[in-house]
C-alpha positions as CSV (number, residue, x, y, z in Angstrom):
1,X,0.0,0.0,0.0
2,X,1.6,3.6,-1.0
3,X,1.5,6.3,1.4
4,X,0.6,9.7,0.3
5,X,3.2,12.2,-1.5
6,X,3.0,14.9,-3.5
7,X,3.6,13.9,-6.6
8,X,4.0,17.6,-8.3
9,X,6.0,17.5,-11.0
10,X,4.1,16.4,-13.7
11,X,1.0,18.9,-12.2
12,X,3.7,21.7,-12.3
13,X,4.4,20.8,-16.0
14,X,0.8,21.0,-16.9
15,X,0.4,24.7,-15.0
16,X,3.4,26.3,-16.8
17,X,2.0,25.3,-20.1
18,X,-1.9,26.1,-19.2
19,X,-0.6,29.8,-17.9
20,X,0.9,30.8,-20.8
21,X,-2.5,29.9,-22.6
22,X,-4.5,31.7,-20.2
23,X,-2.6,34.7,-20.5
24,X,-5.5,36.5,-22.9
25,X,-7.8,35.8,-20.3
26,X,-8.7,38.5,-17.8
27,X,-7.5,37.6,-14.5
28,X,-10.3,36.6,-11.7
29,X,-11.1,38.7,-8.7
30,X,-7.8,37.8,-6.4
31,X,-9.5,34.7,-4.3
32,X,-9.1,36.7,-0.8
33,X,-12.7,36.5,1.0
34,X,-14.6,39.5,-0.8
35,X,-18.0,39.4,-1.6
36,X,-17.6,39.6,-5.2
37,X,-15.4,36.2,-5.2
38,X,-18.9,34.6,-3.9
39,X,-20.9,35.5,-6.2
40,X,-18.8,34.8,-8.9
41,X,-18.6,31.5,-7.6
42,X,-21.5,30.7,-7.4
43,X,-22.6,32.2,-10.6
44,X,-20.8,29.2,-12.0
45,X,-22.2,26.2,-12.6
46,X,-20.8,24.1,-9.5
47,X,-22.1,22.2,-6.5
48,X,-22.3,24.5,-3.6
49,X,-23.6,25.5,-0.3
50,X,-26.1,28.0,0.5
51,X,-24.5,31.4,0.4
52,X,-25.9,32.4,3.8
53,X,-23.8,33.8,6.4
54,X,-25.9,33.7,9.5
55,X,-24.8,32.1,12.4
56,X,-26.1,28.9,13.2
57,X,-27.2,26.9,16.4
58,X,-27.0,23.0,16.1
59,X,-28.9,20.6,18.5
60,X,-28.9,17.2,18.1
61,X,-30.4,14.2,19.9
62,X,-31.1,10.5,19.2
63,X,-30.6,7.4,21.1
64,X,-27.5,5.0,21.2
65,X,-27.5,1.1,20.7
66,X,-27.6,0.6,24.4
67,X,-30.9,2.8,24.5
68,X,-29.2,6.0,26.5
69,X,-31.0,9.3,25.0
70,X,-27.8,11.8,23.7
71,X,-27.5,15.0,22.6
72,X,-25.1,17.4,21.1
73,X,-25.1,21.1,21.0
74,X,-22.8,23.6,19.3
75,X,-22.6,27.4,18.1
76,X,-20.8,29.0,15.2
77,X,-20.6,32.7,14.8
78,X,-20.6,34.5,11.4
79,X,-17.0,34.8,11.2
80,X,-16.5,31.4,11.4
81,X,-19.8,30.4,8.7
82,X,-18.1,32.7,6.5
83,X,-14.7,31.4,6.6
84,X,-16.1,27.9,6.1
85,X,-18.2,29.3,3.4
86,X,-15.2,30.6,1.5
87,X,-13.2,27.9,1.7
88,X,-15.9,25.6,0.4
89,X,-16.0,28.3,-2.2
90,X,-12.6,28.2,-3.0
91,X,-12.2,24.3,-2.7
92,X,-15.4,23.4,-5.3
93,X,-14.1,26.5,-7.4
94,X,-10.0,24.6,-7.6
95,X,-11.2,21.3,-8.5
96,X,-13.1,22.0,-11.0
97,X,-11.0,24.5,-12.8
98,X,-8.1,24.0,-11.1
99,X,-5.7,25.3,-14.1
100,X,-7.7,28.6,-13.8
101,X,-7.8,28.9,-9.7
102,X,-4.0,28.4,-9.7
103,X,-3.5,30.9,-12.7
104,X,-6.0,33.1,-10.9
105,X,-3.6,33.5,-7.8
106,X,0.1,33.5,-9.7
107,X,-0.7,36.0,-12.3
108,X,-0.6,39.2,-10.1
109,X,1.8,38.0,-8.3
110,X,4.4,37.1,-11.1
111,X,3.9,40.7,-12.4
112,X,4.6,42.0,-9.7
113,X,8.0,39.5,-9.3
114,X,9.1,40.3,-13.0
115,X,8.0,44.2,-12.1
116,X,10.9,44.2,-9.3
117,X,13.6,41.7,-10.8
118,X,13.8,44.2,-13.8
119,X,13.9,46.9,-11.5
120,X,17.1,45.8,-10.0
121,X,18.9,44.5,-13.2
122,X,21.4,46.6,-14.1
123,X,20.3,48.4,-18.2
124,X,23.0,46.2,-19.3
125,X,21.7,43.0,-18.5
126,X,18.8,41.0,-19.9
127,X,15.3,42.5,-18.5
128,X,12.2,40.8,-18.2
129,X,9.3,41.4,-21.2
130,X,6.2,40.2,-19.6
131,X,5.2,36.6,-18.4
132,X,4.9,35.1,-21.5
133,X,8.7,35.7,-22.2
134,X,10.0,34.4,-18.8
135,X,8.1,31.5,-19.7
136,X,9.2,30.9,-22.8
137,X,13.0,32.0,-22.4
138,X,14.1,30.4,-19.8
139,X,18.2,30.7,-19.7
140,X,21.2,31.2,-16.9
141,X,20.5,34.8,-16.6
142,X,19.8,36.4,-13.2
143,X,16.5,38.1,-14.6
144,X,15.1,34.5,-15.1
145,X,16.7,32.3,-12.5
146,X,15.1,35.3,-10.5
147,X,11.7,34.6,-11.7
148,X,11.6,31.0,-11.8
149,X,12.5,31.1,-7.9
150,X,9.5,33.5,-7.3
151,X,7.4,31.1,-9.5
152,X,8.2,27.8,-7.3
153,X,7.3,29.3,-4.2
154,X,4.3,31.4,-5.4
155,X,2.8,27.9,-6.8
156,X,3.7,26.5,-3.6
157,X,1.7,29.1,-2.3
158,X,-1.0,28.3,-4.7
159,X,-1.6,24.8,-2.9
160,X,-1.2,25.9,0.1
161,X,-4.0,29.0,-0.4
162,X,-6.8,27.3,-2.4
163,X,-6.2,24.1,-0.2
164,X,-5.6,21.5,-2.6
165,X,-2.6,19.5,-2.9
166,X,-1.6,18.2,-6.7
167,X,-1.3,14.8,-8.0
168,X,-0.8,12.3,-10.6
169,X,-3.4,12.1,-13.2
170,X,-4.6,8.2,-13.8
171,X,-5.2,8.9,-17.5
172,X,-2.6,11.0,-18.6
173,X,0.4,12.3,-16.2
174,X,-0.1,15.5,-18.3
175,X,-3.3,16.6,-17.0
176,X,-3.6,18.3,-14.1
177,X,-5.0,16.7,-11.0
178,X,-5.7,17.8,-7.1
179,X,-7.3,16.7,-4.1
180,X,-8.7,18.8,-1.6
181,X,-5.4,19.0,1.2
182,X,-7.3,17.1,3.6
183,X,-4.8,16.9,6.7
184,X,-3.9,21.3,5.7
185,X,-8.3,21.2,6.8
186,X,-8.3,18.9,9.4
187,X,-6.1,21.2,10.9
188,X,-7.2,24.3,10.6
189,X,-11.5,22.6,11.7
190,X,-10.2,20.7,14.3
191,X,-10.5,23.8,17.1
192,X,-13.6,25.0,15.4
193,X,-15.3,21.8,16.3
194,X,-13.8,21.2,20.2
195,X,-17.2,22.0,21.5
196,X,-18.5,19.1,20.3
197,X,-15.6,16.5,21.1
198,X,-15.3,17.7,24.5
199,X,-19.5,17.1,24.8
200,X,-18.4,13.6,23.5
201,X,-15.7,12.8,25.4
202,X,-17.8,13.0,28.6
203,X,-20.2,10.0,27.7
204,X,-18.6,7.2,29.6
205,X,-15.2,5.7,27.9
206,X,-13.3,6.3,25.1
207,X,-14.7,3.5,22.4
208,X,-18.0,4.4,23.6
209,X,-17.5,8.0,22.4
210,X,-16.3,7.2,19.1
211,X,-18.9,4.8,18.5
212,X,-21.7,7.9,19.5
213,X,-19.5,9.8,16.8
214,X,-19.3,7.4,14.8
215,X,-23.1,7.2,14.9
216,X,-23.7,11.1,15.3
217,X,-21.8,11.6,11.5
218,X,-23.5,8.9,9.7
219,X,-26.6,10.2,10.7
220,X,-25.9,13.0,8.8
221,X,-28.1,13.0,5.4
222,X,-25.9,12.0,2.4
223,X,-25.1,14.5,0.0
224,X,-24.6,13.0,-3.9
225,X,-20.7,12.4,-4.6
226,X,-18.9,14.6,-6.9
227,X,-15.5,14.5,-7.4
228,X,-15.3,18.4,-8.2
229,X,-16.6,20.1,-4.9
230,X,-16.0,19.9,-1.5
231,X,-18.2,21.4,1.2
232,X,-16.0,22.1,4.6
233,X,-17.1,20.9,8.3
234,X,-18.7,23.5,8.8
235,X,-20.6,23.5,5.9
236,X,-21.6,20.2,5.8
237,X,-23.3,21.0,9.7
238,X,-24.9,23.7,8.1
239,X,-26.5,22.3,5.3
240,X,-26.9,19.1,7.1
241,X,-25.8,16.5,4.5
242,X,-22.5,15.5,3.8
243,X,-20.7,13.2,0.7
244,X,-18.3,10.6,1.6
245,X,-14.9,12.1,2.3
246,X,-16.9,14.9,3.9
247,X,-17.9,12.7,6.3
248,X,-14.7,11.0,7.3
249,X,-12.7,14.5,7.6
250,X,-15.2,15.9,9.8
251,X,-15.5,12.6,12.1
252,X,-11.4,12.7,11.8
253,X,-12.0,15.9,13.4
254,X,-14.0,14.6,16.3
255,X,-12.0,11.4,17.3
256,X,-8.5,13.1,16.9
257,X,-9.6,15.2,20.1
258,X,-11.3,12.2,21.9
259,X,-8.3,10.3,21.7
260,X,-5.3,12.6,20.6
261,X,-2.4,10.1,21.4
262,X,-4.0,7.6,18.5
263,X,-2.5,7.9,14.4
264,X,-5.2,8.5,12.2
265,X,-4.9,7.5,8.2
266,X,-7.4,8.2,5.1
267,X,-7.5,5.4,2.5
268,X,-8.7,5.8,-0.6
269,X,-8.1,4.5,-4.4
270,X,-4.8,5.7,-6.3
271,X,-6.9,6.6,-9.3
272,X,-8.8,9.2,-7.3
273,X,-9.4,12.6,-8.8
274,X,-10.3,15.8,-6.9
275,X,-12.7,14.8,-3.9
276,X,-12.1,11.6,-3.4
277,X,-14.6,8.0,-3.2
278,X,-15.0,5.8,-2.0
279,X,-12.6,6.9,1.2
280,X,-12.5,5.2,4.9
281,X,-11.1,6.1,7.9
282,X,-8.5,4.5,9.7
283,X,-7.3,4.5,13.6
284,X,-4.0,3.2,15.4
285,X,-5.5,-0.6,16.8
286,X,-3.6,0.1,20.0
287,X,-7.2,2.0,20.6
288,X,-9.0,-1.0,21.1
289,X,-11.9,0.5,18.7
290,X,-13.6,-2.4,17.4
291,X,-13.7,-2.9,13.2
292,X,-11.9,-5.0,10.3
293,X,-8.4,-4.6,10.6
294,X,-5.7,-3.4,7.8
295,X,-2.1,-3.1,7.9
296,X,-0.4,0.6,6.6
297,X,3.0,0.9,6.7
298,X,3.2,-2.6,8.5
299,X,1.4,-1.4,10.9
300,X,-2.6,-2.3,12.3
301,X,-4.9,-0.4,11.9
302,X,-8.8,-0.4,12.6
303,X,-11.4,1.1,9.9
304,X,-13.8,2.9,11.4
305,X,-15.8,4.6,8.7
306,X,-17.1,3.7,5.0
307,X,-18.1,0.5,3.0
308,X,-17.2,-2.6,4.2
309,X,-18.3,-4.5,1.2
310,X,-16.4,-1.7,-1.1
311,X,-13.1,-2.2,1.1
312,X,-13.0,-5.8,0.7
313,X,-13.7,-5.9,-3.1
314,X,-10.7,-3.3,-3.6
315,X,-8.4,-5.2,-1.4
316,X,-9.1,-8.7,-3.0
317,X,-8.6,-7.1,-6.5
318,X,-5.5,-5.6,-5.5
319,X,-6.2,-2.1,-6.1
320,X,-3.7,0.2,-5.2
321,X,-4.6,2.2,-1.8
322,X,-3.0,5.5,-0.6
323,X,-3.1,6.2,3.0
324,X,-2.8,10.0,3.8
325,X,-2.1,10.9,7.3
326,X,-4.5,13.0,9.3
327,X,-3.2,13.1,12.8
């Protein structure tokens, strides 16, 4: 079974050709957080959440195998449904067009780079024309060893911003491919969601708690799968349904602060493209949660979210597996 890496060479490739032939197109609104970026977004024709920005109250109750009535309460503020908001935005808007979301954010910033390196070259060295001819004439000068610094670390930047992570295209290593950065959001919706953990936490022992999360998620309406958006925890409480790896990041989310000292791993296929499915859940057997067991890295490990029936068929046909990290 591989392990996650980021395979970004051949995306890299791919972006340096497609911005050159994107350069006659107007650059989009910088993606930042303005109202403008929303609608424009969602003028497109993508899956996305409501637009509202209201705060939100959630209250939850149902009843456990063992027949004890639970209930779970939480409240997010507007700040935080309209960071959530964005970055669902932001996510659904890069895997879709994710040529176009990462020339959206280099553009501006490369003329700016080439704006300064010619700045400080000396008249009688080679000078900088516009993008399209640091692209294209890439030599030993300093002028364009310059600019191909400033591009490696504003793609980098790129990634890291729209909240995708590039990889390998199963088709064609020439086309670009990305996947939402899952363990970049688990992260940074981990805190946002301590309230409910810690209301977690306090029902009796630890495999008890994960099983009411375990239980409190998949009760969660599912949402149809597409492979080209990505609503983020926060969203998916909001709009109360929730697609598969929607799902396991935001139980990730959960159990990670129920028990902290355990190594959680996301599996999915190799072949996966942008949000990815079928996807499971994985957690350290040293827990003691109960659930079929897997090895990663010759190591055990205990699924604890998605298909069964759809793991076993992929194992048996010896479907390559990548296990990304979480935690």
């Amino acid at each position: 079974m591989s392990h996650s890496s980021l395979c970004k060479a051949p995306l890299w490739s791919s972006i340096a050709t497609s911005i050159i032939m994107f350069l006659s197109v107007p650059v989009m609104a910088s993606l930042s957080g303005d109202t403008d970026e929303r609608h424009n977004l969602s003028s497109s024709m993508m899956n996305l959440p409501n637009s509202e920005t209201n705060s939100f109250s959630i209250n939850w109750q149902w009843t456990d195998k063992e027949g004890k009535n639970l209930k779970v309460n939480s409240f997010f503020d507007t700040e935080i449904v309209e960071t959530s908001l964005l970055d669902s935005y932001k996510l659904s808007f890069s895997l879709s067009y994710p040529i176009k979301a990462i020339h959206t954010y280099l553009t501006p910033r490369l003329e700016f780079a080439i704006e300064r390196i010619n700045f400080y070259t000396p008249d009688d060295q080679e000078k900088l024309i516009d993008i399209r001819y640091a692209f294209t004439n890439k030599d030993d000068s300093n002028a364009s060893q310059l600019f191909w610094q400033a591009y490696d670390q504003y793609q980098n930047d790129a990634f890291y911003h729209l909240k995708i992570t590039p990889c390998v295209h199963p088709d064609n290593k020439d086309l670009p491919c990305v996947r939402p950065n899952y363990s970049q959001l688990f992260y940074e919706y981990r805190a946002y969601l301590k309230d409910i953990a810690t209301q977690l936490a306090e029902q009796q022992s630890f495999t008890t708690a994960v099983k009411n999360a375990q239980q409190w998620v998949y009760a969660i309406p599912d949402r149809e799968e597409h492979d080209d958006s990505f609503f983020s925890p926060i969203s998916v409480l909001k709009t109360n349904e929730a697609d598969s790896d929607e799902k396991v990041l935001l139980l990730a989310t959960l159990i990670s602060q129920l028990a902290p000292e355990y190594e959680l791993f996301m599996l999915y296929p190799s072949d996966s493209i942008g949000s990815v499915s079928p996807v499971w859940l994985t957690i350290d057997s040293k827990s003691g949660v109960e659930g079929q067991k897997i090895m990663i890295n010759e190591n055990q490990y205990t699924v604890i979210s998605g298909s069964k029936t759809k793991l076993d068929k992929i194992l048996s046909s010896n479907t390559e597996l990548i296990s990304e990290s979480l935690y």
